[in-house]
GUSE-650283 format. One record per residue (C-alpha): residue number from 1; y, x, z negated. Coordinates in steps of 0.1 Angstrom, whole numbers, m for minus. Layout:
<sites>
<NUM,<Y,X,Z>>
...
</sites>
This chain:
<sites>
<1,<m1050,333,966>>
<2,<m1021,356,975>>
<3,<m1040,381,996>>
<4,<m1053,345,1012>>
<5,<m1017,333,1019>>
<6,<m1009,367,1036>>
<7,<m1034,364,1058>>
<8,<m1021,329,1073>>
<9,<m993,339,1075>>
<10,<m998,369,1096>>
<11,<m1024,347,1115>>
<12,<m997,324,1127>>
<13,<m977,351,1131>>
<14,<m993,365,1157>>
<15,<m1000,327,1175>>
<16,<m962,317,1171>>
<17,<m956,359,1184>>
<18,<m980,349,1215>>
<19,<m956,317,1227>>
<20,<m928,339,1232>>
<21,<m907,329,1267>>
<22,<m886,355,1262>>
<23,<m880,388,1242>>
<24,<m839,392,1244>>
<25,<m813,374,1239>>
<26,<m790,358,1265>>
<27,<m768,388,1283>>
<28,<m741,365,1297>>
<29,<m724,357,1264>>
<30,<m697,340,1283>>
<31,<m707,302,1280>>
<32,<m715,304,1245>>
<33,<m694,304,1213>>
<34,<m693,313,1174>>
<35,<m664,284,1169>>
<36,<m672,258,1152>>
<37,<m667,218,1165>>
<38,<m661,238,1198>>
<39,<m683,219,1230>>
<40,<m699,254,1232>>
<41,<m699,259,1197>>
<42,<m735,266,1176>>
<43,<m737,232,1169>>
<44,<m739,223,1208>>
<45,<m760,257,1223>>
<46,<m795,242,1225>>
<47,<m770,216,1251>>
<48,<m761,239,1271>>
<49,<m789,246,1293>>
<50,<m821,236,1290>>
<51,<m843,267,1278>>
<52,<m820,268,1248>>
<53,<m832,237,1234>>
<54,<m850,252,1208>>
<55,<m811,262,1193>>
<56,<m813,224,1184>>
<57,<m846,211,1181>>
<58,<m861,246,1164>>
<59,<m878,246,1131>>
<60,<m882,281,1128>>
<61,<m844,292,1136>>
<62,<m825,323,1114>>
<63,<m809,328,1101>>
<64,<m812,319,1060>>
<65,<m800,324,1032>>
<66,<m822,346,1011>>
<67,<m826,327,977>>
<68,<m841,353,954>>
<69,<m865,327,930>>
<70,<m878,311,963>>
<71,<m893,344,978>>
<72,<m925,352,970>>
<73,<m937,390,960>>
<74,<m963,406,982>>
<75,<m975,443,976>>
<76,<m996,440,1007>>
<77,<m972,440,1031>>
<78,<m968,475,1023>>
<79,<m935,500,1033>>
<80,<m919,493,1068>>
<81,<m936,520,1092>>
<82,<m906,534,1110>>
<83,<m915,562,1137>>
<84,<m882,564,1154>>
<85,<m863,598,1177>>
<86,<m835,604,1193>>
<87,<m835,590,1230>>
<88,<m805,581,1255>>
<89,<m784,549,1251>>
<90,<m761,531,1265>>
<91,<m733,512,1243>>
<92,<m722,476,1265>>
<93,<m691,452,1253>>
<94,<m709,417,1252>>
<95,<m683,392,1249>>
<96,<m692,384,1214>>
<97,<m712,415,1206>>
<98,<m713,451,1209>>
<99,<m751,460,1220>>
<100,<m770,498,1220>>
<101,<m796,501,1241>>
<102,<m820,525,1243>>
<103,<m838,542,1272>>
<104,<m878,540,1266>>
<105,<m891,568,1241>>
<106,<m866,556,1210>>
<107,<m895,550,1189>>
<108,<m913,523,1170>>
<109,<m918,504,1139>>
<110,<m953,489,1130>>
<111,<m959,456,1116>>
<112,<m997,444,1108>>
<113,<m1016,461,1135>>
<114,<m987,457,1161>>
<115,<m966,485,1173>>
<116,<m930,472,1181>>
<117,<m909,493,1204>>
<118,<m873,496,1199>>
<119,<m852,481,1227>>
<120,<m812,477,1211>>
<121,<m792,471,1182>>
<122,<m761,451,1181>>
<123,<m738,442,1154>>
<124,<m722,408,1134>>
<125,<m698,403,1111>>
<126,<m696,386,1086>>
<127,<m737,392,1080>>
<128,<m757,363,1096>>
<129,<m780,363,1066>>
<130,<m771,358,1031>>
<131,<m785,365,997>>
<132,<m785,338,971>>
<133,<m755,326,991>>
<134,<m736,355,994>>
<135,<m728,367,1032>>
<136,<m717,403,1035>>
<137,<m691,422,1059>>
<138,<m715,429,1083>>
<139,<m748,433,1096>>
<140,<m768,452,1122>>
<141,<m800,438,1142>>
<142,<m825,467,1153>>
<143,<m842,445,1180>>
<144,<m876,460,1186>>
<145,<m904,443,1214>>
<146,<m941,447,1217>>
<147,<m963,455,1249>>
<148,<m969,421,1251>>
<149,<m935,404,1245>>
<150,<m940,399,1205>>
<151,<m904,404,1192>>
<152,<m897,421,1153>>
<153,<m860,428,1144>>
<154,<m853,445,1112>>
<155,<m815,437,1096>>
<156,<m795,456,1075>>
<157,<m761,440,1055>>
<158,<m733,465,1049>>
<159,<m702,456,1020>>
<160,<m670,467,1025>>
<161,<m670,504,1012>>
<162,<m672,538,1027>>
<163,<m676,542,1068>>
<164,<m714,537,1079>>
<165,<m720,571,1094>>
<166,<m741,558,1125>>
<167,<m707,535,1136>>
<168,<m690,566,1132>>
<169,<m708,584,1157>>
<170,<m699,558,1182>>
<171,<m664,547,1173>>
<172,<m650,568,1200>>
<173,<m673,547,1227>>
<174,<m667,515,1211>>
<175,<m629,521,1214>>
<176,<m632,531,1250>>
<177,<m650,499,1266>>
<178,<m628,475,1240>>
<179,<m616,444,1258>>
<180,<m636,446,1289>>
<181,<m664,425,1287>>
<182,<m699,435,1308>>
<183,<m684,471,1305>>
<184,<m708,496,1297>>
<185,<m708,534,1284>>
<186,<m730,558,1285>>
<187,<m734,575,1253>>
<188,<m765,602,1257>>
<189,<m788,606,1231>>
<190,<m785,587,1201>>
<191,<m811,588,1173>>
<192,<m820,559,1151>>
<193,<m829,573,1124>>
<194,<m791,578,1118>>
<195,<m797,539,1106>>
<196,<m802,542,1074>>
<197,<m822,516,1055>>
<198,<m818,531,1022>>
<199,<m842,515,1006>>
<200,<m884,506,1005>>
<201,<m874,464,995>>
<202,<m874,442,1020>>
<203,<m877,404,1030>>
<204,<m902,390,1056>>
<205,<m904,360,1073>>
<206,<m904,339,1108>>
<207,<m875,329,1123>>
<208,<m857,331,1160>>
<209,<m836,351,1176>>
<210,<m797,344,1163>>
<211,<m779,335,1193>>
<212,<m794,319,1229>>
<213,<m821,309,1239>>
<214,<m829,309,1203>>
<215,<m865,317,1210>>
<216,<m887,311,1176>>
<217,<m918,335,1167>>
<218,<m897,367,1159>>
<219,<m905,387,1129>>
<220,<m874,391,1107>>
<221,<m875,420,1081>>
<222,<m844,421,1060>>
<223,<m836,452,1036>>
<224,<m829,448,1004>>
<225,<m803,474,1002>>
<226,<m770,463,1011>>
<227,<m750,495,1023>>
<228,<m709,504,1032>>
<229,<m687,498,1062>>
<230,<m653,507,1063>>
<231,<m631,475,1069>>
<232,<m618,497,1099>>
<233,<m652,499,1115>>
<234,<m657,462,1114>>
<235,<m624,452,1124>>
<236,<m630,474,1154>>
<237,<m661,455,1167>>
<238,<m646,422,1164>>
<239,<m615,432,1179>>
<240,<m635,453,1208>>
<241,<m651,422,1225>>
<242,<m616,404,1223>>
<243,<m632,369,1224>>
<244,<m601,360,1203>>
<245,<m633,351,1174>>
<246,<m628,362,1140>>
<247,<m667,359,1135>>
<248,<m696,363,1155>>
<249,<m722,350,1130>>
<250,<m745,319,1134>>
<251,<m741,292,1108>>
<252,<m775,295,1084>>
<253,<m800,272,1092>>
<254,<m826,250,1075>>
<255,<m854,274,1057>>
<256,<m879,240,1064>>
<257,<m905,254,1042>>
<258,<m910,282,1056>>
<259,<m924,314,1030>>
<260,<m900,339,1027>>
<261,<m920,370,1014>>
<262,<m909,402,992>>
<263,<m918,440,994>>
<264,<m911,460,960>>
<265,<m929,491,953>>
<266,<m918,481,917>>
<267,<m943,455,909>>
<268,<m971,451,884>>
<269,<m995,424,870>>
<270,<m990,401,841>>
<271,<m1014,372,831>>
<272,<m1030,381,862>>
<273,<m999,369,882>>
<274,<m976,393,901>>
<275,<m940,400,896>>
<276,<m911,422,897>>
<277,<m895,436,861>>
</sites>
């Protein structure tokens, strides 16, 4: 029955995948806002224009909070297939955000028969996703896009601990374009697999992208592991895009009975039913 459920899932998947209108987030991040009861506010982005009606009237938006007894354990899905290498980047003050983007040739992960390509990776603080309610200092978004559009992001949540190494390698950058929105750095080559995961757990499910348009259909793979940030490093982002916002993370949204499924390499049969010690 489980291996039966996987398989819908991954079927409409790939159909939700396939009504893409758009793989990236909105660049101008001038006319929209993290503050809340604010006209341009989260509450008010699918009013804004049009195509981001789905910010509204979605039923698939992220992100949610991770509740630990309503995910469901699937051995299946297997480890996350990351083939990434270094490749050259560019690092660009957002407004709300501080993005990487890769040239082409960064690498890939691969998700049920689909090679996703990585595009960028951009940060918020506090985390947009939670974990039995708890939101964390941070998290980053490796944004990743198929041949034909189908987006996969993979997030990892960071504490408030010892500096993330892969920050570190671009503090100097971040400091530079800090305060002037649209400005853009070149950084050379940067190498993803500086990201580090840290661990084979993760969550899986369909959501949206986080901020406009909001597009629905993207695969969300969460890490279990939550790793460390210096408070330094975070303060530094937020302070970087000087949109005078303490927070740049979307309110969670409704999970509307969606599955929310679970990778463990430590899993084993009892009574015939699976779970994790």
């Amino acid at each position: 029955m489980k291996q039966v459920k996987a398989l819908f899932f991954f079927a409409f998947l790939l159909f939700s995948s396939s009504h893409l209108s758009t793989a990236q987030e909105v660049e101008d991040e001038s006319e929209f806002s993290y503050e809340e009861g604010s006209p341009n506010g989260p509450d008010h982005w699918g009013e804004i224009h049009e195509e981001w009606a789905a910010c509204s009237n979605g039923d698939m938006q992220s992100p949610i909070d991770l509740l630990q007894k309503r995910v469901k354990i699937f051995p299946g899905l297997g480890k996350l297939k990351r083939s990434y290498r270094a490749a050259n980047a560019t690092l660009k003050n957002r407004g709300h955000d501080i993005m990487l983007a890769w040239a082409e040739g960064a690498g890939k992960i691969h998700i049920n028969g689909t090679d996703y390509n990585l595009k960028q990776c951009h940060w918020h603080s506090p985390s947009e996703h939670s974990i039995n309610g708890k939101r964390y200092a941070l998290e980053v978004h490796m944004v990743h896009e198929s041949d034909d559009r189908r987006v996969a992001v993979v997030g990892i949540m960071y504490t408030i601990g010892r500096p993330d190494t892969f920050l570190q390698e671009l503090m100097e950058y971040i400091e530079e374009i800090a305060e002037n929105t649209e400005e853009e750095k070149v950084v050379g080559l940067m190498d993803p697999r500086h990201i580090k995961v840290g661990s084979r757990k993760y969550y899986r499910y369909m959501g949206s992208l986080t901020t406009p348009p909001c597009t629905q259909g993207v695969v969300w793979t969460i890490s279990k592991k939550i790793r460390t940030v210096s408070k330094a490093q975070v303060r530094l982002l937020r302070d970087a895009v000087h949109d005078s916002a303490e927070e740049n993370a979307r309110p969670l949204q409704p999970i509307n009975g969606r599955e929310v499924q679970f990778y463990t390499p430590n899993w084993r049969r009892k009574d015939g039913e699976i779970f994790h010690p």
